[in-house]
N, C-alpha and C positions, 0 to 999 in steps of 0.2 A: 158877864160875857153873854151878847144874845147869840142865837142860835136860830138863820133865817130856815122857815120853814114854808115851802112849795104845797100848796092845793091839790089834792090828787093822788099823791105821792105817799105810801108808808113811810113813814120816821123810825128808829128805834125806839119804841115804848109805846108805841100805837099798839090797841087790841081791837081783837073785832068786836059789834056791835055787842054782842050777847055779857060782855066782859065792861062796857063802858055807859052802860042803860043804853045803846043805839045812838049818840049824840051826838058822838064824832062821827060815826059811820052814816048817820043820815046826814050829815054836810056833808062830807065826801063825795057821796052819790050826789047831792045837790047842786054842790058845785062844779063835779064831772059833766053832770044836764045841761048845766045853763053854759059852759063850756061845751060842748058838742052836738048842742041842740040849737040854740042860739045863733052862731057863725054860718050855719047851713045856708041860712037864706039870702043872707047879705052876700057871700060867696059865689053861691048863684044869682043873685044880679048880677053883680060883678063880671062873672064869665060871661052871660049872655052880652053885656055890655062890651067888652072886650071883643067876641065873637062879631058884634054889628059892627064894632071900629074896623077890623081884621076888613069886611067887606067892605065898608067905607075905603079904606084906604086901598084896596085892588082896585076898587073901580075909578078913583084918582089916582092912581100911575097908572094904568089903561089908557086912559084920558090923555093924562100927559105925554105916552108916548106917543101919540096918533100926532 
């Protein structure tokens, strides 16, 4: 029987760093990084991109209703 296990997340039988040489707790932290470091920036394109549509389309229904 497997047992899915989530990134980030304590399990029952996870120890901390000091208790496992560090190995799993430096994944953890690693994986947390590249998970909340990573997304930042594409996010913000995104919204900026979003934000210029938002103005794009004001100023064609403006248009439109003239």
């Amino acid at each position: 029987m497997s047992k899915e296990v989530s990134h980030g997340q304590a399990q029952d039988g996870d120890r901390g760093a000091s208790e496992t040489g560090g190995r799993n707790a430096d994944h953890r932290v690693e994986c947390y990084s590249l998970r909340h470091r990573g997304p930042t920036d594409g996010l913000k394109k995104v919204m900026d991109q979003l934000a210029e549509m938002k103005v794009q389309i004001a100023a064609l229904t403006e248009r439109d209703q003239r």
